[in-house]
N, C-alpha and C positions, 0 to 999 in steps of 0.2 A: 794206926794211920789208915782210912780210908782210901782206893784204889786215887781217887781225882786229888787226893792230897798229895798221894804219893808220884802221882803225873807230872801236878804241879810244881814239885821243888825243882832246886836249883840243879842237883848233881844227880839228877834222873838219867841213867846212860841213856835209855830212852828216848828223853827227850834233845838228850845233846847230836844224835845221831841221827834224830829226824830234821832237826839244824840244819844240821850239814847236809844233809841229803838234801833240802827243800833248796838252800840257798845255793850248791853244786850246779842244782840242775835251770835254776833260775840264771845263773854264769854262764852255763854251758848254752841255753836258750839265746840268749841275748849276744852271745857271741857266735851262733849261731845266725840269728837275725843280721847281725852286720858284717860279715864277711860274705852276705847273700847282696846284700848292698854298697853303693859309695860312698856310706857314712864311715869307713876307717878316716877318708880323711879330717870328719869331723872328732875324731877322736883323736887323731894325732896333734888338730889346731889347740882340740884344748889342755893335753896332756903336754904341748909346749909353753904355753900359757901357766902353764900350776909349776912347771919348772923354774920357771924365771921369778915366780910370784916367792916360791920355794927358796931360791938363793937370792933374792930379795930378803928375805925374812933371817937365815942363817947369818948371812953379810951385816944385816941392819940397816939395808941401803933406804932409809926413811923414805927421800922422794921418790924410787922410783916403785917403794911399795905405797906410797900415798898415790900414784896417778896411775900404776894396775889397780886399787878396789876402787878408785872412783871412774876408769873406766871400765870395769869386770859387767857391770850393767847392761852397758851400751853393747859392749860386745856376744853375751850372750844373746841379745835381742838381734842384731846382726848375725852370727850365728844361723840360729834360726831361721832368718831370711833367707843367706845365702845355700844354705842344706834344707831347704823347706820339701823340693822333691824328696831327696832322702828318707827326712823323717816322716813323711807323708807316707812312702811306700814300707816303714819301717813299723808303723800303726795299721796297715794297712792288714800288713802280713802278720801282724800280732792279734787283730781282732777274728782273721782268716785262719789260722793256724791251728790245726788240730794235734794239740800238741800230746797225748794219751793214745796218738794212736801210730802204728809203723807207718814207714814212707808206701805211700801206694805207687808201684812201681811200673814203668810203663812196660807192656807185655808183646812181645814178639809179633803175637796174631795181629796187634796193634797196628804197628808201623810196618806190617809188611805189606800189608792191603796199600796202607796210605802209599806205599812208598812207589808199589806198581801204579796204582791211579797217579801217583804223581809225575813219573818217568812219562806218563802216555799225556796228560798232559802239557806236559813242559814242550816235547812235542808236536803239539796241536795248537800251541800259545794261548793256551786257557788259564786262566789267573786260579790259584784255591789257598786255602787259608782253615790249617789244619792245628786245632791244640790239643795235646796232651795233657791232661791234667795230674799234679803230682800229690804233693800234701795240702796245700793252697785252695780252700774250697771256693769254684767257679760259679756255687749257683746265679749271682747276682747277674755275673755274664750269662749263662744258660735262659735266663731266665727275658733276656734281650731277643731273643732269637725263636723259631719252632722245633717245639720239640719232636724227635723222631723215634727214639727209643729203639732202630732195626739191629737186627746183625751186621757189622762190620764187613762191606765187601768191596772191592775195588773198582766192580762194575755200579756201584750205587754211588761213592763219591763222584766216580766220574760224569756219570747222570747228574748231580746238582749241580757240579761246575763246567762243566762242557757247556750247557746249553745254559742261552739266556730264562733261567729260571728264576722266581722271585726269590730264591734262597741261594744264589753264586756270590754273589757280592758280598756276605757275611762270611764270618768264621763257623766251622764244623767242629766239635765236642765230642773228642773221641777217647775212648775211657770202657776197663774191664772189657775189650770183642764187641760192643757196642759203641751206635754213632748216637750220641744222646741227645746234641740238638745242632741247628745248621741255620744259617743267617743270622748270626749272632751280633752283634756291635762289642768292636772292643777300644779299651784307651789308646788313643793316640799318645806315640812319644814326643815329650817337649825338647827331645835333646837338639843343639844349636850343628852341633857336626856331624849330622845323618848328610849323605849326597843328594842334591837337590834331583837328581834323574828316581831314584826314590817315589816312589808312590803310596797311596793310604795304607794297601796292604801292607807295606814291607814295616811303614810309621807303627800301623795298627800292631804289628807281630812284635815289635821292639819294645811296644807300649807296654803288650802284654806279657813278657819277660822283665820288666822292669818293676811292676808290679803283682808280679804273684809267680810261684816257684816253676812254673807250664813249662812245656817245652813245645815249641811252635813250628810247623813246615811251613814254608810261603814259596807260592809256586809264582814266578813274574808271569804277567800277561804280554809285556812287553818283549822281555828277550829270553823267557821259557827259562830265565834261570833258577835253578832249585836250592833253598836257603833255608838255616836253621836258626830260629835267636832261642838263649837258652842265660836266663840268669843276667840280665842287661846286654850279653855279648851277645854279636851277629856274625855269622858262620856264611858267609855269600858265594855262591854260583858253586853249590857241590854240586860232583856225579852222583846219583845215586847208589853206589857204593861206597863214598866218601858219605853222603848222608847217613847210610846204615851204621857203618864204623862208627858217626860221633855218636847216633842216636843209640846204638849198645855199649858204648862209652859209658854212658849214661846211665845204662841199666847197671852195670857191671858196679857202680858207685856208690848205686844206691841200694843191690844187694850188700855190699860192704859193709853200707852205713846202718844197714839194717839187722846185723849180724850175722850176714848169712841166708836169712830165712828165706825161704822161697816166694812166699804169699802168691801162691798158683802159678807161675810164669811157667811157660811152656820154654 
């Protein structure tokens, strides 16, 4: 028996074990994807729906399995519609997602710069709008914006957003001790229960927690409050020591989920 015959049978341990493996990690992925999002609730609608369908079919209760599959159509079409954010952000982060590679971890030198620029800021009631980038690749956003490629200093974000500069009004791209690009455009959120005192920034920061795995600083112009969205949720009016804590929160998480490894964090 040739090596591709013997590949190809049925009771190749081999092949039973790259199975499991393939389809494990494709579970663990996709359950991964939707506890990033509020598509559990989309799994809980239909996993109620297959239960009723399910003692519908045990019981034999004919009618009311004849009027679940002639409306099972209607409803996944509906469905659809009313989780279409979801699944949109849920495609989103599947065609984004580098999945081969560890979490890129955001790094001390990072958010400590950002976080004195932002203290002095909030201070001064200078608006900025700061993202971290995680596993979620940003280029499409980066690529909105100019690119800067500097070293990371707290004297230089302050310079873009302190002053009316053609690049305050965007978001800054900050990633690896470098600012990588600044006046960026990011999505706005469509959520209906944000507070109307809210403005683009805080929209834009939500938008962009919503759709991609970032982790985002938003300084208000308005009441110098310092704020974090991270994963759809919004973290509003921290000290900048309440920033720090959630933002090594966050490190501390993703060293975990990472094994441990360090991948250069200082």
């Amino acid at each position: 028996m040739d090596f591709y015959s013997w590949l190809q049978s049925a009771n190749n341990p081999v092949k039973i074990v790259l199975d499991i493996t393939i389809l494990a990690f494709l579970i663990y992925k996709a359950y991964e994807l939707l506890t990033k999002t509020q598509a559990v609730q989309l799994i809980k609608g239909a996993a109620f729906l297959a239960i009723f369908y399910g003692v519908a079919y045990l019981l034999r209760l004919q009618t009311l399995q004849w009027i679940l599959s002639a409306l099972a159509p209607g409803l996944f079409v509906a469905i659809a519609i009313i989780f279409q954010p979801e699944l949109r952000q849920i495609f989103l982060r599947l065609g984004q997602q580098e999945f081969f590679r560890g979490n890129k971890n955001v790094r001390n030198i990072d958010f400590d710069a950002v976080l004195t620029a932002a203290e002095y800021l909030s201070k001064a009631r200078r608006g900025a709008l700061v993202i971290f980038p995680r596993r979620v690749n940003l280029k499409n956003i980066i690529e909105t914006g100019t690119r800067i490629g500097a070293e990371i200093t707290s004297s230089l974000i302050i310079t873009v957003f302190e002053y009316d500069t053609p690049l305050h009004d965007g978001a800054m791209i900050v990633q690896n001790g470098k600012i990588i690009a600044a006046g960026c455009f990011l999505p706005l959120s469509k959520r209906q229960d944000i507070a109307k005192t809210f403005g683009t920034r805080h929209r834009a920061a939500l938008g962009m927690s919503e759709e991609s795995d970032a982790l985002t600083l938003v300084v208000s112009e308005e009441t110098g409050a310092i704020s974090l969205t991270f994963e759809g949720k919004f973290y509003y009016d921290l000290s900048p020591d309440e920033a720090e804590r959630k933002m090594r929160q966050i490190i501390e998480e993703d060293r975990g989920q990472s094994g441990g490894q360090n991948d250069g964090l200082s």
